[in-house]
C-alpha positions, 0 to 999 in steps of 0.5 A, a space after each residue: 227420595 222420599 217422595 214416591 212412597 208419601 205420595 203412594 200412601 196419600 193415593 192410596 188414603 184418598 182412593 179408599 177414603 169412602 170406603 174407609 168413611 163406611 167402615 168407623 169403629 163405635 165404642 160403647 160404655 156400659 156399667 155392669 157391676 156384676 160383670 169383672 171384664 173391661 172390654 170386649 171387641 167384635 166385628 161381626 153380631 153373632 161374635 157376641 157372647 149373651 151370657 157376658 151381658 145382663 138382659 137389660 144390656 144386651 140388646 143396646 150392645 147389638 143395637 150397635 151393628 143395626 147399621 154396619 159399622 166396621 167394629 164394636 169395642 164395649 168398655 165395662 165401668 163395672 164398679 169404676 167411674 167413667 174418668 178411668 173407662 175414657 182413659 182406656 178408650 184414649 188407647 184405642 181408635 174409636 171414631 164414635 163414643 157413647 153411653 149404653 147406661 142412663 148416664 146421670 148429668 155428671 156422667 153426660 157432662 163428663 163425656 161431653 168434656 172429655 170429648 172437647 179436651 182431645 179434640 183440642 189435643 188434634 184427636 178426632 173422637 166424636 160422641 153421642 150423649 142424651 139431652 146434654 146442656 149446651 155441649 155446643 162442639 163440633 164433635 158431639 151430638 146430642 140426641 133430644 127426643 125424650 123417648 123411643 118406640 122399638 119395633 120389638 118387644 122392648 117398645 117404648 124407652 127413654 131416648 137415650 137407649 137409642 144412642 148405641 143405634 146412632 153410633 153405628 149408623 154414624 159410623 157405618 154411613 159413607 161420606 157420599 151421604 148425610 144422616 139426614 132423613 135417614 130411615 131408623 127402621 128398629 124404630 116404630 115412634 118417637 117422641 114429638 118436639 113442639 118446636 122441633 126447628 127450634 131444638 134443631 137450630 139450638 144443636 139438637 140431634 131430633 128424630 121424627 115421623 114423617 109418613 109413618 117412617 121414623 127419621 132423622 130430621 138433620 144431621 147436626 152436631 151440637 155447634 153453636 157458637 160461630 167463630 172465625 174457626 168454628 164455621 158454620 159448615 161444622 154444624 153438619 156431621 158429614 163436614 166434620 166426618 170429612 175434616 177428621 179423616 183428612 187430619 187423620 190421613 194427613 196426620 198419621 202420613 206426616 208421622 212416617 216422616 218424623 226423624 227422618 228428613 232434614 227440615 228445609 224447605 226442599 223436604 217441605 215441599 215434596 210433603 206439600 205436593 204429595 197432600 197436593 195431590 192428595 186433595 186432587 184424588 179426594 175431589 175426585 172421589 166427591 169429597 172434596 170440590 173439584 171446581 175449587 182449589 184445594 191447596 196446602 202451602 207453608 202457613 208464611 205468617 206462623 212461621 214469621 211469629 215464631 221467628 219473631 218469637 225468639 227476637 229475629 225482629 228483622 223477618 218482619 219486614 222480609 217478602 213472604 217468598 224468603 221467609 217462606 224457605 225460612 224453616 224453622 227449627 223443628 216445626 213445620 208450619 202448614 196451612 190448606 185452604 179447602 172447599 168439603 162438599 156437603 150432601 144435598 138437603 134443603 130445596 128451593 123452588 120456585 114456581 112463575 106462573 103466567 
């Protein structure tokens, strides 16, 4: 009798998924020798304490809710290294990590193989980092401007002082929007590109002046490298927001199940049809395409290589239908084949003229 309460759970994930989309949790490094504490968590700007932070600090710590994220953690390396602080943020929820230091080469190159090692683990921490060499994942962004210009006291700082700004606006965006053209209003300049669709192509995160605003000119991760997994729809952020916060939902739903269920098919397909309609609640809230199907089924061809795995040779020559009921020991193979819509923003138009 499992079913009805999956399938209140998946309606419930899917109807709240913009929303939720809005409400990411930001998580802000900082090195702070002077200071003992480990880490702090606010939900609101006015919930931070000054006299915790240096002068230099404490302005990157409130850049974070220039864009309303749900939730700020700020982790202090004080005297340690930064391999201990991403220990205590693999503990957490964190949706976008960042440096708030100027983080030397190793410490850049740190987060960005930090980041590729959980993400291949199935977790979906994301991150900003400043100018880092060839990070080319799907879960990282890389801000290239070399300078910024506040519209406040501090005025102009090197790029990376902006990075706490992005993780918020990243995290508090809905998926109904792009971070493309988003309007940076703290800032008054930034540094130009001589080639800036170059940088872009080449997975650069750029900021730019356009009529006197300060944008962001393409919501990019840092992908460059296209294989059969790594398509090129993951190159734009709201993809990849997307795509997380299905496995997520799918994931911690699945979770509720562990233990609990006989694997055979019949326990199978009840699962398959609750993220089913999962997917149809999702294309209603323009996440998902509601002119393709949206699907989730039994990955046929996994489950046949793990039987053939511990010699069963004869399932090679089985119908897809059997060995599809054919489950296997503990495992759950699944597959989905999904169309994510992506914001408007390329134009082409074409004018004919008599």
């Amino acid at each position: 009798m499992g079913l009805p309460v999956i399938d209140i759970i998946f309606k419930q994930k899917a109807v709240t998924a913009i929303k939720r989309s809005q409400l990411g949790i930001v998580g802000l490094i900082i090195k702070d020798a002077e200071k003992s504490w480990k880490r702090k968590q606010y939900k609101l700007i006015t919930d931070i304490n000054a006299d915790d932070y240096s002068a230099e600090i404490l302005p990157l710590v409130k850049d974070t809710f220039e864009y309303t994220p749900a939730k700020v953690v700020v982790f202090n390396i004080g005297s340690g290294t930064l391999a201990d602080t991403l220990k205590l943020v693999l503990q957490e929820r964190i949706n976008w990590v960042g440096l708030g230091y100027d983080g030397s080469e190793a410490d850049t190159a740190t987060l960005v193989s930090w980041i590729k090692s959980v993400r291949k683990l199935g977790k979906t921490y994301k991150a900003v980092v400043h100018k880092a060499t060839k990070p080319d994942n799907k879960g990282i962004v890389n801000l290239m401007n070399d300078t910024v210009t506040f519209v406040d006291n501090r005025g102009e700082v090197a790029g990376w002082q902006y990075i706490p700004s992005i993780l918020g606006m990243l995290a508090g965006l809905p998926m109904t929007r792009s971070a493309t053209s988003f309007l940076c209003g703290n800032l008054k300049e930034v540094s130009i590109f001589d080639e800036i669709d170059d940088v872009i192509d080449k997975g650069g995160f750029c900021l730019y002046k356009d009529e006197g605003d300060i944008r962001v000119a393409r919501a990019c991760t840092s992908l460059q490298e296209i294989t059969q997994d790594e398509t090129e729809d993951m190159k734009d952020i709201i993809i990849i927001e997307s795509m997380d916060l299905m496995r997520d939902d799918i994931f911690s739903t699945f979770k509720t199940w562990i233990g609990k269920y006989k694997n055979k098919y019949d326990n199978q397909v009840l699962f398959f049809s609750a993220i089913n309609a999962y997917f149809k609640e999702l294309a209603r809230e323009d996440i998902l395409d509601k002119e393709y199907d949206n699907f989730a089924s039994v990955d046929i061809e996994a489950q046949r290589l793990a039987w053939l795995g511990v010699g069963k040779t004869e399932v090679e020559d089985w119908e897809d239908e059997r060995i599809k009921k054919l489950t296997f020991k503990k495992k759950v193979f699944m597959q989905a084949q999904i169309k994510i819509l992506n914001a408007v923003e390329d134009f082409k138009f074409t004018i004919n003229m008599f």
